[in-house]
Backbone as JSON Lines, residues from 0, in Angstrom:
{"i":0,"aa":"X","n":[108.47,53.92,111.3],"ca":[107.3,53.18,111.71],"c":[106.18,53.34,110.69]}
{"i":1,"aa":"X","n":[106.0,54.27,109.77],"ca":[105.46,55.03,109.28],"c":[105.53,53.81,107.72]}
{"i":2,"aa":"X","n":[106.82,53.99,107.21],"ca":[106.82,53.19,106.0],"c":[106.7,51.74,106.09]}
{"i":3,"aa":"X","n":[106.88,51.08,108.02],"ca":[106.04,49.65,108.03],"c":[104.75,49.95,107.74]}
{"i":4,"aa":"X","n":[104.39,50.56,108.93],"ca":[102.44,50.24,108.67],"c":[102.32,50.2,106.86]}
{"i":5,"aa":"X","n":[102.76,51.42,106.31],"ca":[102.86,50.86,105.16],"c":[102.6,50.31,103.96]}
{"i":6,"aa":"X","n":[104.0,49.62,104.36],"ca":[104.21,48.97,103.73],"c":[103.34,47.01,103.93]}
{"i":7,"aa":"X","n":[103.28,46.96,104.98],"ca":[102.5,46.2,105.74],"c":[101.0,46.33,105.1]}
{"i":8,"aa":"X","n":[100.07,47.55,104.61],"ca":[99.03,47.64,104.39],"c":[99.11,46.92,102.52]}
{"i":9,"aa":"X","n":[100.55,47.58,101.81],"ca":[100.07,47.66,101.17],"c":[100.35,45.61,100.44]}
{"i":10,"aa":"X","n":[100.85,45.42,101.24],"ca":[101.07,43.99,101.39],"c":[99.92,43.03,101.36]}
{"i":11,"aa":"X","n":[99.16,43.63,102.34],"ca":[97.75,42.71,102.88],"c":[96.73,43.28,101.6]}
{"i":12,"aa":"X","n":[97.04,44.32,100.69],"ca":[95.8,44.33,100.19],"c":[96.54,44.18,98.32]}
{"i":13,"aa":"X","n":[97.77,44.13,98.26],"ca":[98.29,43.12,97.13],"c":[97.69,41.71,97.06]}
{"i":14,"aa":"X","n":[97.99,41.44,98.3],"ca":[98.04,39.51,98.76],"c":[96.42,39.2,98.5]}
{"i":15,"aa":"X","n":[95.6,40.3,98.79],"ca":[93.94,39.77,99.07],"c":[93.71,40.25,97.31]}
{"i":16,"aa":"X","n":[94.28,41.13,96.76],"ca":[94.38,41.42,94.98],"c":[94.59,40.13,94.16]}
{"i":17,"aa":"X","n":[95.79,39.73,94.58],"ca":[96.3,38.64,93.98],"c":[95.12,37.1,93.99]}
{"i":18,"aa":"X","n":[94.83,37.06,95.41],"ca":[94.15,35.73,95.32],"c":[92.92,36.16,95.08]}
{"i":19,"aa":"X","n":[91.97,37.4,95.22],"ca":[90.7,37.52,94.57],"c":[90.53,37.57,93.19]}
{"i":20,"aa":"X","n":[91.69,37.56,92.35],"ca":[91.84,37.95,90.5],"c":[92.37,36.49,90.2]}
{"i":21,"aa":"X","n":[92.62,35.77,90.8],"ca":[93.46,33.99,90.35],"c":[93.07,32.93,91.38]}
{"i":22,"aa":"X","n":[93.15,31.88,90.6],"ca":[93.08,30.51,91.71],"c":[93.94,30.33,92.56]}
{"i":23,"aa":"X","n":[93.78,29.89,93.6],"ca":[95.01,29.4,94.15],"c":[95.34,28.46,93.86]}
{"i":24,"aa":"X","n":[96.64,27.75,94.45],"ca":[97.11,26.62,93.9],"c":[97.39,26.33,95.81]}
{"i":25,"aa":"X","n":[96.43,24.56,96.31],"ca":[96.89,24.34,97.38],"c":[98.22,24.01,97.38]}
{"i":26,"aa":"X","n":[99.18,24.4,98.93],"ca":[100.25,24.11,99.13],"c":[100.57,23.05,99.93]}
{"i":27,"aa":"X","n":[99.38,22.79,101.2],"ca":[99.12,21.79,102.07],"c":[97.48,22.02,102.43]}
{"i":28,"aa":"X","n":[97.12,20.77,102.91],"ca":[95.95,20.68,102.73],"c":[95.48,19.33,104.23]}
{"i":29,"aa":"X","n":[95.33,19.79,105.27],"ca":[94.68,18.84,106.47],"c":[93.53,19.39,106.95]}
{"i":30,"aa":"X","n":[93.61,18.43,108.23],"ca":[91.95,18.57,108.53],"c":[92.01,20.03,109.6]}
{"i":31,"aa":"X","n":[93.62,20.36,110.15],"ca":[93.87,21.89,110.82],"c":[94.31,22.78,110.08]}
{"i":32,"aa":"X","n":[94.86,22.82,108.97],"ca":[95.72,23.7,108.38],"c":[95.06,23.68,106.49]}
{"i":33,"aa":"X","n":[95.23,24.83,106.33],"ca":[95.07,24.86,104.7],"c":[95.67,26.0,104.23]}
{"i":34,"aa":"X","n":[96.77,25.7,103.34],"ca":[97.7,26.67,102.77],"c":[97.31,26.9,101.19]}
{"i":35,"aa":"X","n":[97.67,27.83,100.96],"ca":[97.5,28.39,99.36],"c":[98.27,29.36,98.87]}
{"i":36,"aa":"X","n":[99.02,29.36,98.01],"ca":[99.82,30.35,96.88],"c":[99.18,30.39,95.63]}
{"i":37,"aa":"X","n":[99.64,31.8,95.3],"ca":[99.18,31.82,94.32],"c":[99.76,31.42,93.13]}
{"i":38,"aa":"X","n":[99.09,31.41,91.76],"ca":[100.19,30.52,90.84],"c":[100.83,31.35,90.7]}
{"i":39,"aa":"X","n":[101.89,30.32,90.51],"ca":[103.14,30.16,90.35],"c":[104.45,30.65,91.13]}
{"i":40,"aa":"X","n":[103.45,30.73,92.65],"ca":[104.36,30.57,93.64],"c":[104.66,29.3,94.32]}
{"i":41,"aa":"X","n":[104.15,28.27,93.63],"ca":[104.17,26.78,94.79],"c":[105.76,26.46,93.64]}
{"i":42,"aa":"X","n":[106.06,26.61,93.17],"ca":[107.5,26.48,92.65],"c":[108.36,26.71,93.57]}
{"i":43,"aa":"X","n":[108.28,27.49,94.27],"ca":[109.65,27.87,95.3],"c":[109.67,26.67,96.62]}
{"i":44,"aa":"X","n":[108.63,25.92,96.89],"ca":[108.72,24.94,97.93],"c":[109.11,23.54,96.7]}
{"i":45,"aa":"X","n":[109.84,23.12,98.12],"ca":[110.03,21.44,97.38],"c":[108.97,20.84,98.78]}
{"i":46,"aa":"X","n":[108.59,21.34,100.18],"ca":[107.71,20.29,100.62],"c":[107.31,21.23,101.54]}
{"i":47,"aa":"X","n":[106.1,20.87,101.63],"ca":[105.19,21.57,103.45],"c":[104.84,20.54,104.02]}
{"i":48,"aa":"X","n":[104.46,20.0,105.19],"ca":[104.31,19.35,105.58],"c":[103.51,19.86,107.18]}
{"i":49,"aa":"X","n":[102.36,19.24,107.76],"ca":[101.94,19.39,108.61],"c":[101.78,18.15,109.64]}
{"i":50,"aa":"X","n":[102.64,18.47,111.19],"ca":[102.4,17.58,112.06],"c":[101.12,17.53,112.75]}
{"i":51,"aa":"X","n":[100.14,16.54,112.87],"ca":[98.86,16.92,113.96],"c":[99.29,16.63,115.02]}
{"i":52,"aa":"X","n":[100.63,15.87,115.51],"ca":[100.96,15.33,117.1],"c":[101.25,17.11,117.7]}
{"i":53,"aa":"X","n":[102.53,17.34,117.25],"ca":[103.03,18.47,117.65],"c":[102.52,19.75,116.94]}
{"i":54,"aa":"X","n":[101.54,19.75,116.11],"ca":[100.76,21.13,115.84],"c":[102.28,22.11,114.85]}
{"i":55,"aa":"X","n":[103.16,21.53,114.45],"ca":[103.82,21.95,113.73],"c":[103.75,21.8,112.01]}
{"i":56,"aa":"X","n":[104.19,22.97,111.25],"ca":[104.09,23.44,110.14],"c":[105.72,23.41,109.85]}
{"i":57,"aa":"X","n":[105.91,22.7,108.06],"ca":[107.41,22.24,107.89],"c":[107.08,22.94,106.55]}
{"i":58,"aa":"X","n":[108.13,23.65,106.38],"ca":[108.44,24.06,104.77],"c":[110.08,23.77,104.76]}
{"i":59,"aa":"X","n":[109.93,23.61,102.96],"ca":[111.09,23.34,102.57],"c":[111.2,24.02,101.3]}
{"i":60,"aa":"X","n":[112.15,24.72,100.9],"ca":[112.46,25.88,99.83],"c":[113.41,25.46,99.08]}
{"i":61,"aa":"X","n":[113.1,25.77,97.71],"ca":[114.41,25.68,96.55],"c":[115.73,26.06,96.99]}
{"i":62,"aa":"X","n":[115.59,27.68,97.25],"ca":[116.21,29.0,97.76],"c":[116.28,29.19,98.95]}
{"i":63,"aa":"X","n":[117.23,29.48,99.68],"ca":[117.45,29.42,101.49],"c":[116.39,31.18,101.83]}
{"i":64,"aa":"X","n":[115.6,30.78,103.02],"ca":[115.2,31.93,103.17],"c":[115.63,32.65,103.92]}
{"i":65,"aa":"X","n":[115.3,33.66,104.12],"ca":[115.82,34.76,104.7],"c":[115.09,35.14,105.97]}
{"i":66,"aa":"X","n":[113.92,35.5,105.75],"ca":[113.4,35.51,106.52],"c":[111.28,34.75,106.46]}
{"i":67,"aa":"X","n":[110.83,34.69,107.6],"ca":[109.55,34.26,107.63],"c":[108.71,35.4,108.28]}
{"i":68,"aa":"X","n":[107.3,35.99,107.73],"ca":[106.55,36.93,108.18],"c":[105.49,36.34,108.61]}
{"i":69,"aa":"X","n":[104.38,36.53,109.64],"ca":[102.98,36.18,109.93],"c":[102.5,37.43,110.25]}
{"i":70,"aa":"X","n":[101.34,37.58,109.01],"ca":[100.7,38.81,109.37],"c":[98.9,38.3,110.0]}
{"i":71,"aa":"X","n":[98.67,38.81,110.63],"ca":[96.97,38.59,111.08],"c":[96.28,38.94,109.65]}
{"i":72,"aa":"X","n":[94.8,38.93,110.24],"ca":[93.61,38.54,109.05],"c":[93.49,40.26,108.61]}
{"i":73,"aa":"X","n":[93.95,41.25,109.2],"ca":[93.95,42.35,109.31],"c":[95.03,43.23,108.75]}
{"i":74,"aa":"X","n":[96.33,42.12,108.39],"ca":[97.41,42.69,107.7],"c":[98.76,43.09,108.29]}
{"i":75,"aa":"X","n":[98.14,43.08,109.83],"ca":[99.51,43.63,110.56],"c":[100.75,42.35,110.56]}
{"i":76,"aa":"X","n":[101.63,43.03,111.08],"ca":[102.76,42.1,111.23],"c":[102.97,41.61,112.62]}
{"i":77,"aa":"X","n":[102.37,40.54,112.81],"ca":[102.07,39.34,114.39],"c":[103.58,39.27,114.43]}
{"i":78,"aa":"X","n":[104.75,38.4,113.69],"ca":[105.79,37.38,113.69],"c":[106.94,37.62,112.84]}
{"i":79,"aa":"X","n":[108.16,37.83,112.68],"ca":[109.09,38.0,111.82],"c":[110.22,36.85,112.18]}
{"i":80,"aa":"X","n":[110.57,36.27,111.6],"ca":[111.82,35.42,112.24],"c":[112.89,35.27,111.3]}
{"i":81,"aa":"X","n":[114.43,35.97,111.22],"ca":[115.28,35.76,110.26],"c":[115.34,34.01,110.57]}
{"i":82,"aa":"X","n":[115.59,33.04,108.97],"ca":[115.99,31.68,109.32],"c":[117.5,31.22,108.82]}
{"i":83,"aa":"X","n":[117.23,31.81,107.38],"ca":[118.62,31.56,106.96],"c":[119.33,30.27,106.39]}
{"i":84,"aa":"X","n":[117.99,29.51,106.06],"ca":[118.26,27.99,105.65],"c":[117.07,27.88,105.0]}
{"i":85,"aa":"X","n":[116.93,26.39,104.08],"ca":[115.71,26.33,102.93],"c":[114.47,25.7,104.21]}
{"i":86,"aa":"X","n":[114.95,25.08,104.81],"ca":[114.06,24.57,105.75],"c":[113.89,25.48,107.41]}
{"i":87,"aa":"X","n":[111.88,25.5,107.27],"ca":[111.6,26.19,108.4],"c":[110.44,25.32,109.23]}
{"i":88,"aa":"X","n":[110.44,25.44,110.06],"ca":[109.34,25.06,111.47],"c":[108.68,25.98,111.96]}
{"i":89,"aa":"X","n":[107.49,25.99,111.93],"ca":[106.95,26.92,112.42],"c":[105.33,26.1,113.19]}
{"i":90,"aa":"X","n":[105.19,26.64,114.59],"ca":[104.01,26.1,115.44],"c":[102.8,26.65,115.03]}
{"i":91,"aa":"X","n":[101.9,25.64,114.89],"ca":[100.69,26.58,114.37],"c":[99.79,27.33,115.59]}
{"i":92,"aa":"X","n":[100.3,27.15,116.78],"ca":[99.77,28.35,117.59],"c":[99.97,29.78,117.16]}
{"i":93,"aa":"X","n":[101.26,30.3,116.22],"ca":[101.3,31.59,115.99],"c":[100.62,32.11,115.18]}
{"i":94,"aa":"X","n":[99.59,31.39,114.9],"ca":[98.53,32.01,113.89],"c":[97.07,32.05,114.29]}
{"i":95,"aa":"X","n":[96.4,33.05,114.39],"ca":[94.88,33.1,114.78],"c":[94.16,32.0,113.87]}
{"i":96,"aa":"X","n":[93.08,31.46,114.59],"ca":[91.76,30.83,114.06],"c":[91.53,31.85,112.83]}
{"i":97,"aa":"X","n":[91.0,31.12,111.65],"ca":[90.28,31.52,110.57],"c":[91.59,32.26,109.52]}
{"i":98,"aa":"X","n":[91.64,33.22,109.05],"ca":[92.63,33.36,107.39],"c":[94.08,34.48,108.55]}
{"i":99,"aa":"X","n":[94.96,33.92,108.01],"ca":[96.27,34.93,107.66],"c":[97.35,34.76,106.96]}
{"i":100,"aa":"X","n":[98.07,35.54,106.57],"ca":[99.2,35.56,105.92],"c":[100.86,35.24,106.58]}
{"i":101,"aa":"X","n":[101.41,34.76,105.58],"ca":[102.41,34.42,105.9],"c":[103.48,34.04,104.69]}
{"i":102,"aa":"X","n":[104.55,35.28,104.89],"ca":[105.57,35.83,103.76],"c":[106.73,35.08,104.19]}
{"i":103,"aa":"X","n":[107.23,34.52,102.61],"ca":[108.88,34.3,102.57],"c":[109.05,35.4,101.72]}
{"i":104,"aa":"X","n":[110.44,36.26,102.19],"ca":[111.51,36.13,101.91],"c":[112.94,35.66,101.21]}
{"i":105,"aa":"X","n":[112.69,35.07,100.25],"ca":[114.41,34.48,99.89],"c":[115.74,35.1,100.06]}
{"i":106,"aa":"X","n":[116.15,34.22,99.94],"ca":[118.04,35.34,100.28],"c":[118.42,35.67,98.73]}
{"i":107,"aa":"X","n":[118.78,36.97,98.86],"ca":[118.96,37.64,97.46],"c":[118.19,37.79,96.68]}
{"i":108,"aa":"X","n":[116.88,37.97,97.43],"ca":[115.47,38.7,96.68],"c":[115.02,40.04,97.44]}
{"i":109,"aa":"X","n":[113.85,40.6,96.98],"ca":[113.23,41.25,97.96],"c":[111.94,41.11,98.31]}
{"i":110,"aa":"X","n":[111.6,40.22,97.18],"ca":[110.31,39.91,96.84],"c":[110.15,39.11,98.24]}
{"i":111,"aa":"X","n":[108.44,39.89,98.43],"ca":[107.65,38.61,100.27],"c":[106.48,37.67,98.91]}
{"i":112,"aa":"X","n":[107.33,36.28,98.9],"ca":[106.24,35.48,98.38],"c":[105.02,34.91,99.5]}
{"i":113,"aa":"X","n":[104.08,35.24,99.52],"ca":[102.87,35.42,100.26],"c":[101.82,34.01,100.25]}
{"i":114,"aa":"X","n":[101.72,33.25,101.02],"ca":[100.67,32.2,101.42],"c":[99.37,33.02,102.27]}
{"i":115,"aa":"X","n":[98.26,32.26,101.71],"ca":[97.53,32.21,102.7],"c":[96.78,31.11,103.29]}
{"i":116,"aa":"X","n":[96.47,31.14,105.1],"ca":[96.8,29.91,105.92],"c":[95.24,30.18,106.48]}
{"i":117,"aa":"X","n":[94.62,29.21,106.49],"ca":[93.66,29.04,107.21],"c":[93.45,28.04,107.84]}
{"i":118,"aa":"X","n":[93.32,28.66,109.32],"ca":[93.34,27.73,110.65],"c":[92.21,27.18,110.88]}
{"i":119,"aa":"X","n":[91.85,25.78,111.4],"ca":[90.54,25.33,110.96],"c":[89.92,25.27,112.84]}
């Protein structure tokens, strides 16, 4: 439990390193949702896509993922879901109002490529 928290901390304060030292590069961009990677992580998607009917969030990956993380504005780990395919769905209820994170995974990496999502 010990090497989540963690590893979990040291995640949230890489991810807030990374985008306070570089631009982001938007990934999706509406009037509920605003995604961002950092460069030269928007390479690994071929599409995001946001529904406003159904409040759903669509990614689509080069590389099949493995798994999907949602961490709160605080770093913890809210959400884990193994997927196991390049394409994921995800509801934007599982994410608090205002900034959090949210890690892929690829299959046969270890690397968590890290977005950050702000709920409007």
């Amino acid at each position: 439990m010990r090497t989540l928290i963690f590893l979990t901390l040291i995640l949230a304060l890489s991810t807030a390193n990374l985008f306070a030292t570089t631009n982001p590069e938007v990934l999706l961009s509406s009037e509920k949702v605003l995604i961002e990677v950092a460069v030269g992580e928007l390479a690994i998607f071929t599409q995001a896509e946001y529904n406003a009917e159904t409040e759903v969030l669509s990614f689509a990956t080069r590389e099949n993922i493995s798994i999907v993380q949602i961490f709160n504005s605080e770093g913890e780990l809210e959400f884990s879901l193994p997927v196991m395919s390049n394409n994921v769905k995800i509801n934007r209820n599982l994410f608090e109002e205002g900034l959090s994170t949210m890690g892929f995974i690829l299959e046969g990496q270890s690397q968590l490529h890290t977005t950050q999502v702000t709920v409007r």
